[in-house]
C-alpha positions in Angstrom: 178.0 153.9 56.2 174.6 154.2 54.7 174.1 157.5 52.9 171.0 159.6 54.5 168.9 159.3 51.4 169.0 155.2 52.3 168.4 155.6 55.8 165.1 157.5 55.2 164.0 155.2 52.6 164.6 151.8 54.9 162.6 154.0 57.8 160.2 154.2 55.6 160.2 150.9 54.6 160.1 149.3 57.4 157.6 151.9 59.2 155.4 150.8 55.7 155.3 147.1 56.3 155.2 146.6 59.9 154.3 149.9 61.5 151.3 150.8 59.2 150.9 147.6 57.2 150.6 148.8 54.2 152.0 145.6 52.1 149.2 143.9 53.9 146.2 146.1 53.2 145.9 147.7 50.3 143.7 150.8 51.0 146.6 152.4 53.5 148.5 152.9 49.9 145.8 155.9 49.3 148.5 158.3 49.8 150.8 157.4 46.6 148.0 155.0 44.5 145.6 156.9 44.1 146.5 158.9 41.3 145.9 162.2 42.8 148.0 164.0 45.7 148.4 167.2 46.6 150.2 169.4 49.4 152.5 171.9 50.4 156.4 171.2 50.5 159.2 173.8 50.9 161.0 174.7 47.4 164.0 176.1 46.7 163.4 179.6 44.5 165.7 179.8 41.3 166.8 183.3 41.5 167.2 183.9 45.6 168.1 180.6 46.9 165.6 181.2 49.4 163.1 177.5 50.3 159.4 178.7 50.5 156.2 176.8 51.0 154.9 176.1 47.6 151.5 173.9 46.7 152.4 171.1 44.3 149.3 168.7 43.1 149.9 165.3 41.3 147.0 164.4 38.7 147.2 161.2 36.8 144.2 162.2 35.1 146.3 165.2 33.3 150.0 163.2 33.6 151.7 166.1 35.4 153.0 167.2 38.7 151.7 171.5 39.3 153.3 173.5 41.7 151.2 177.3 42.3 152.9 180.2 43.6 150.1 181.4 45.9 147.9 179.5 47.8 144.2 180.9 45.4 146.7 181.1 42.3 144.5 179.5 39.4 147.0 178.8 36.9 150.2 176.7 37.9 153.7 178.0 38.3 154.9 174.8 36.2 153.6 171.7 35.0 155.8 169.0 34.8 155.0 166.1 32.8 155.0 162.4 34.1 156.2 161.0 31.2 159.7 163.3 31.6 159.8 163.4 34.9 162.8 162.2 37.5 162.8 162.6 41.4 166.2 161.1 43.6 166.7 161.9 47.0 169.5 164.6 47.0 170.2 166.0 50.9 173.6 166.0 50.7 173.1 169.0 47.9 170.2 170.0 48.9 171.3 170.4 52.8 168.4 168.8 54.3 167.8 165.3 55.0 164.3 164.8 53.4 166.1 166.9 50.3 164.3 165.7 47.0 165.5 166.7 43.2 162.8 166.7 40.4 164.3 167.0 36.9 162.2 167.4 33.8 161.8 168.5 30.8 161.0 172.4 29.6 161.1 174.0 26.4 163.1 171.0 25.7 166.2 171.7 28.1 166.5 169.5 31.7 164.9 171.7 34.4 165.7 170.9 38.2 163.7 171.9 41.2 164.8 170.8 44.5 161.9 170.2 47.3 162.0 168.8 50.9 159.3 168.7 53.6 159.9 168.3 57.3 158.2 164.8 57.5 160.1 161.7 56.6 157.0 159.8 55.4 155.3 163.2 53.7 158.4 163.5 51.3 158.8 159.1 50.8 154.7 159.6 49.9 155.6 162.3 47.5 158.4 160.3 46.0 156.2 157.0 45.9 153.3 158.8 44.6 155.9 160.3 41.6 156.7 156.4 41.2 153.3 155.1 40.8 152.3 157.4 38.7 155.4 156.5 36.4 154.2 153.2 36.8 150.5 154.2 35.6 151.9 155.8 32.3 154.2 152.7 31.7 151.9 150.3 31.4 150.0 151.9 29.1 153.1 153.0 27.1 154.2 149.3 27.2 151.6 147.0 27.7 153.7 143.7 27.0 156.0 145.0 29.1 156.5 143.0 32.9 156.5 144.6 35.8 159.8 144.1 36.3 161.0 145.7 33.5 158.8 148.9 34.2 160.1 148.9 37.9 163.4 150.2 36.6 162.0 152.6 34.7 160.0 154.6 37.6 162.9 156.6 38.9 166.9 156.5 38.6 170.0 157.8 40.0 172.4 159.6 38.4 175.5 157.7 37.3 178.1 160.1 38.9 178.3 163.9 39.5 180.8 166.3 40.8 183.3 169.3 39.6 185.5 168.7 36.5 187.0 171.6 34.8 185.6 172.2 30.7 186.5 174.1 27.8 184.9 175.5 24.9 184.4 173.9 21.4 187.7 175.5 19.6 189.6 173.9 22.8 191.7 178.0 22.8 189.4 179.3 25.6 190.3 178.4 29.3 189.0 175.7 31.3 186.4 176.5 33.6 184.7 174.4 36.6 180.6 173.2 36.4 179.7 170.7 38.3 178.4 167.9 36.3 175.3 165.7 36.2 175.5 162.1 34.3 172.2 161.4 33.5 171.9 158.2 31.7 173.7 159.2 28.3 173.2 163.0 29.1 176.0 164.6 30.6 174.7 167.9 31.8 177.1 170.6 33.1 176.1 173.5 35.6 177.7 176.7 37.1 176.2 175.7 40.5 174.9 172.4 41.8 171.6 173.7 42.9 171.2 175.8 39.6 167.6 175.3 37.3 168.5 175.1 34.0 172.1 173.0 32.8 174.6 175.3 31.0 174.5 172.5 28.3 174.2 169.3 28.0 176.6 166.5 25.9 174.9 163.5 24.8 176.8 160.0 25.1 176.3 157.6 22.3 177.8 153.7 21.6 180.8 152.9 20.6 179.9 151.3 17.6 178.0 155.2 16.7 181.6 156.4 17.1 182.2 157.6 20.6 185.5 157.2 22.6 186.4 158.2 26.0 190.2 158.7 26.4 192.6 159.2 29.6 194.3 163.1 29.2 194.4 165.3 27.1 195.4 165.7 23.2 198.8 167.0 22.8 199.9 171.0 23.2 196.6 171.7 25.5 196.6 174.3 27.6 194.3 176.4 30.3 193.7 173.6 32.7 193.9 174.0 36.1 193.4 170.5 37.0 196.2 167.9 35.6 194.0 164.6 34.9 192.5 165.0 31.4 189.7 163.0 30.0 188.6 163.3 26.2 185.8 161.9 24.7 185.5 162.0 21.1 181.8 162.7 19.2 181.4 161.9 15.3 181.5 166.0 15.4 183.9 166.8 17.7 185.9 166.6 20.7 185.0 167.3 24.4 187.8 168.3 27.2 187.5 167.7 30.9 190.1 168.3 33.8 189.8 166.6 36.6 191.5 167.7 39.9 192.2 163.9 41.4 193.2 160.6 39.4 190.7 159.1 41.6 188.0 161.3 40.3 189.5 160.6 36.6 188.9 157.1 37.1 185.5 157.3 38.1 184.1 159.9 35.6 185.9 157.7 33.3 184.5 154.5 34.5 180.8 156.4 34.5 181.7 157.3 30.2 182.8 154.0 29.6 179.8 152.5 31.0 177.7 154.3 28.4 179.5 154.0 25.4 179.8 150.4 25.8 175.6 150.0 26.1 174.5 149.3 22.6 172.1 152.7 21.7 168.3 152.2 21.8 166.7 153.0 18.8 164.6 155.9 20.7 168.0 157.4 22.1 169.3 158.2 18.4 166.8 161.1 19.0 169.2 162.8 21.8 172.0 163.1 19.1 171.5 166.4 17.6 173.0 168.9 19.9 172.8 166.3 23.2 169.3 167.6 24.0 167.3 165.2 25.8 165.5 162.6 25.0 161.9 160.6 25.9 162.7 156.8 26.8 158.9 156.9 25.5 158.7 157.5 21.7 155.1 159.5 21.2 154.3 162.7 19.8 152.5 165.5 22.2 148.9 164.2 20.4 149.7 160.7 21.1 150.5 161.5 24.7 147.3 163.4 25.1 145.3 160.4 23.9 146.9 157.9 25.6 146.1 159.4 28.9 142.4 160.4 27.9 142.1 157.1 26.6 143.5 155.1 30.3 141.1 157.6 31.8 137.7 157.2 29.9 138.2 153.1 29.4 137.8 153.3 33.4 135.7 156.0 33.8 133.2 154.2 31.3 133.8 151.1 32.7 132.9 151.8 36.1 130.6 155.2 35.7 132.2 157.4 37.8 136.1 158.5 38.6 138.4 155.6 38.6 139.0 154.0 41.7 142.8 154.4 43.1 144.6 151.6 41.2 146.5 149.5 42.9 149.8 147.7 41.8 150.1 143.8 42.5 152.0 142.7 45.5 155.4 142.6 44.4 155.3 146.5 42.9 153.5 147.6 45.7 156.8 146.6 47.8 159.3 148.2 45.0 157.0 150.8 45.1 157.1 151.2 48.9 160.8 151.3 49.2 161.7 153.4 46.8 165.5 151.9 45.8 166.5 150.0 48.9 164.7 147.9 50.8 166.2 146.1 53.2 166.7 142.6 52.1 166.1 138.8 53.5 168.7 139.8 56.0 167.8 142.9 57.1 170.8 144.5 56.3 171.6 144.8 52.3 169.7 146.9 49.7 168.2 146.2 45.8 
């Protein structure tokens, strides 16, 4: 059975190249190309759990999605910056089908918002529009890179989540349940899986950096509820998680595996220290700031006026289009 998140993407999709034909002309991309978008979509509040209409405006020119409070509100609410920025369609969490999570980055700690509008193709704009702008900053941030090795870079799913049990550091206090987020090599833990801010956060290095995931637990613990144990050992210490199913053991462990036996990028030696996150983009705020009011003047001077809406070749305009899964030659699988 295809999850909801894919069957509103392949709509999408499909509606995209045959319905409006947007592969085939270029100027019906306005809505996520053009570098500037903004609108109204319904937003979960941190505090009461309540979704109200909020304004969000995404500006290439300032590298940042904005969400405002109030309608005339001058200053934003939050600014989230493209170059930290995550989106992933999320409606079995969220509880709607259009459901959309946004993670970045504030104060340095991971920040989720979770968003949804009633309109299939409003909320697969928003989510293309988040993608091209990715895809703006990327080139510039790598400009010997190949499109396809941006493409992967836009946007990502996380590798698991779901409830495991933790301790504390001195492995004496009790085991208590979070719901957990693997992120890449982040593994963020939360009281709630709609909750803002992550509780913590445990970063995942290599193997050859000195991580190990084990099955169970070391010998004489106690506290768990739970009776599958999983430990994964840091150069600094040791991490305990119960899990309540073997199944569940075997995929959380499958998920740790998978990271520590990636070879660490150079950049990702950065999210050791205390497992905060990490840019995959290694530049300093000043750099950041010039690289975008360089990418904007070169065109503005160029052509004498705002930039036009740039537009990705062909074969990013389709990744771009359908999100994660397209459907493929067939019609039936996904990328």
């Amino acid at each position: 059975m295809v999850s909801a998140s894919l069957e509103l993407l392949r709509e999408q999709w499909i509606r995209a190249k045959y319905e409006r034909q947007e592969f085939i002309y270029p100027e019906k991309q306005e809505p996520y190309s053009a570098g500037y978008r903004e609108g109204f979509l319904w937003k979960r509040g941190r505090d009461n759990g309540q979704f109200l209409s909020r304004k969000f405006v995404l500006t290439e020119r300032e590298g940042a999605l904005k969400y405002f409070n109030r309608n005339d509100a001058k200053e934003p609410k939050a600014v989230m910056k493209i170059e930290h920025l995550n989106a992933t369609f999320q409606p079995a969490k969220i509880g709607h089908p259009h459901g959309l999570q946004v993670t970045y980055l504030k104060d340095n700690s991971t920040r989720n918002i979770f968003i949804y509008h009633e309109d299939g193709k409003e909320i697969v704009d928003w989510f293309n529009a988040l993608r091209a702008a990715r895809f703006h900053y990327l080139q510039v941030a790598f400009p010997g890179a190949s499109d396809a090795d941006l493409v992967p870079k836009l946007s990502r799913n996380y590798l698991k989540e779901g409830y495991m049990e933790k301790t504390g550091p001195k492995q004496t206090e009790g085991f208590r349940k979070r719901w957990f987020t693997m992120d890449d090599r982040r593994l963020m833990y939360f009281k709630d899986p709609l909750d803002a801010f992550a509780r913590g956060e445990v970063f995942i290095g290599s193997k050859e950096s000195g991580y190990t995931v084990l099955h169970g637990f070391p010998p004489s613990t106690q506290g768990h509820h739970w009776p599958h144990g999983i430990t994964i050992v840091t150069p600094d210490r040791k991490f305990l998680f119960a899990c309540e199913t073997e199944s569940d053991q075997r995929e959380w462990v499958a998920a740790f595996q998978k990271a520590v036996d990636r070879p660490m990028l150079p950049q990702e030696y950065a999210g050791e220290g205390g497992g905060r996150p990490h840019s995959s983009v290694a530049l300093t705020e000043t750099s950041r700031a010039q690289l975008w009011d360089a990418t904007w003047d070169t065109a503005a001077s160029t052509r004498g006026h705002r930039p036009a809406a740039r537009v990705p070749p062909p074969s990013v305009r389709m990744w771009l289009a359908q999100g994660t899964c397209a459907p493929s030659a067939t019609g039936t699988g996904s990328s």
